[in-house]
C-alpha positions as CSV (number, residue, x, y, z in Angstrom):
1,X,1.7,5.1,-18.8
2,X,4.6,4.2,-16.2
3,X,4.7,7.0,-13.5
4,X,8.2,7.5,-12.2
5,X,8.1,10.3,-9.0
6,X,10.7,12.5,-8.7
7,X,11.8,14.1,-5.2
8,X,13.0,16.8,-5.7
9,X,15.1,17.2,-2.7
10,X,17.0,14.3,-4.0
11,X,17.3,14.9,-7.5
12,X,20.5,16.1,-9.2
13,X,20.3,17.8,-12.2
14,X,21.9,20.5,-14.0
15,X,25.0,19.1,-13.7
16,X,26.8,17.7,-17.1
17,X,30.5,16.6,-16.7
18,X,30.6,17.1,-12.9
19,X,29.4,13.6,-11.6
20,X,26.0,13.0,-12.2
21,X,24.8,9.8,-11.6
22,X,22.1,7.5,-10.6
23,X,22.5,7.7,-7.6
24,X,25.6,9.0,-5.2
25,X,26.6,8.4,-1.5
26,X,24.5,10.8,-0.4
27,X,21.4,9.5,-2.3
28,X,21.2,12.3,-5.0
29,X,19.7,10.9,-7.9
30,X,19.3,11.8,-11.8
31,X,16.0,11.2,-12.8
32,X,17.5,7.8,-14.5
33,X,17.6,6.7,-10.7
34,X,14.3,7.3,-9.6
35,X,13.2,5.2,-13.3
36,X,16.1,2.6,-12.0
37,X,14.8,2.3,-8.5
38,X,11.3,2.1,-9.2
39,X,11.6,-0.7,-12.0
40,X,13.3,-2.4,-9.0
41,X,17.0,-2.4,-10.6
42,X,19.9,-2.9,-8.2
43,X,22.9,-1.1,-8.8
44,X,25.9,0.2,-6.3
45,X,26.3,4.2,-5.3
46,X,28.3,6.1,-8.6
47,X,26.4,3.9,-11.4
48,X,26.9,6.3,-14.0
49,X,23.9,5.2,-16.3
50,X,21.7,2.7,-16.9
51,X,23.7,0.5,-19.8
52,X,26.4,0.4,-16.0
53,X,23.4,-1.4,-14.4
54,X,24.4,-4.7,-13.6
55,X,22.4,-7.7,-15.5
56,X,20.2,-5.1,-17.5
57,X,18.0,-6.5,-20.5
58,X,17.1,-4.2,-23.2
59,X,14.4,-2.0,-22.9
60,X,13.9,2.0,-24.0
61,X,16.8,2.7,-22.0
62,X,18.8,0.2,-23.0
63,X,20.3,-2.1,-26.2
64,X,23.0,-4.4,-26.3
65,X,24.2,-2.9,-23.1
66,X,24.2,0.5,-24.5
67,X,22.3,3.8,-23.6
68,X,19.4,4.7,-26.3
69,X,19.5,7.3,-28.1
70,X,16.0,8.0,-25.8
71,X,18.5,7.3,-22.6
72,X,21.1,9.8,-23.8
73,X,18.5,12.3,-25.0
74,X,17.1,12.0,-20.8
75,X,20.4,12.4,-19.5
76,X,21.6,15.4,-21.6
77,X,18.0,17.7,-20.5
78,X,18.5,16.1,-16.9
79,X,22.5,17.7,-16.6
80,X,22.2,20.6,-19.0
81,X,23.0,23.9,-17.0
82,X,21.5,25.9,-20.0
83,X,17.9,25.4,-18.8
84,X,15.6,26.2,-15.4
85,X,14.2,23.4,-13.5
86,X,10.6,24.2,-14.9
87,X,12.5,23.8,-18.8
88,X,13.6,20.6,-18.1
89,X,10.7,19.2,-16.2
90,X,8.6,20.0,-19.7
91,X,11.4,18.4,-21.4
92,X,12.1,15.3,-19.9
93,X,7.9,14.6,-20.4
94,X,8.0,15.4,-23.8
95,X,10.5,12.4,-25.0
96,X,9.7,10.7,-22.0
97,X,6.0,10.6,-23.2
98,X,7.1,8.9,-26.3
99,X,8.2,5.9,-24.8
100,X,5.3,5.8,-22.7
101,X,6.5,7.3,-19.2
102,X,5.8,10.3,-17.1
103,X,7.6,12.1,-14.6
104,X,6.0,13.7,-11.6
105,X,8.1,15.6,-9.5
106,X,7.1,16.3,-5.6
107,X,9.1,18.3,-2.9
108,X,10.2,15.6,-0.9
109,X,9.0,11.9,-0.6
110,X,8.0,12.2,3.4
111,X,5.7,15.4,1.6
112,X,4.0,12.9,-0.4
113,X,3.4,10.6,1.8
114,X,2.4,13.1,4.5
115,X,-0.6,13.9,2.1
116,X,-1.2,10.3,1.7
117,X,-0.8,10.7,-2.1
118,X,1.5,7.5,-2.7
């Protein structure tokens, strides 16, 4: 099972149609960031979603140089503003489990590693 932490003072979410991203100037990410970033993918400030990455094979997220249907399905529970945070945390495990990843989310990253937990 790939582990992919979430901060959640970083994470944007909630926010369909109004510029989500992977990750923006001021380091916001969509959960699809923190995956990106922590699969060790490059990509500039406003990459929209992971079939924008540069140089991107396919994988669960990706075919062809299009978003899954499992990518899409991520994104849409990540920006919906129809569900809490504790909705779409449960959400985002339950397709993410299928493709064999997990999502933990923490507070802040200097948290975790203030508790020595990374």
């Amino acid at each position: 099972m790939m582990i992919i932490k979430v901060f959640e003072d970083r994470w944007l979410r909630g926010m369909r149609n109004t510029g989500s991203c992977l990750r923006n100037k001021a380091n916001m990410q969509c959960c699809l960031g923190f995956w990106a970033d922590q699969c060790g993918f490059e990509y500039p400030d406003g990459t929209t979603s992971p079939s924008c990455i540069p140089n991107i094979k396919d994988s669960d997220m990706t075919t062809r140089g299009r978003n899954t249907v499992f990518c899409s399905d991520l994104m849409g529970i990540n920006d919906s503003m129809l569900i809490t945070d504790e909705q779409r945390k449960i959400q985002l495990n339950k397709i993410a489990f299928f493709a064999g990843i997990q999502f933990e989310f923490y507070a802040s990253e200097s948290l975790l590693v203030a508790d020595g937990a990374d």
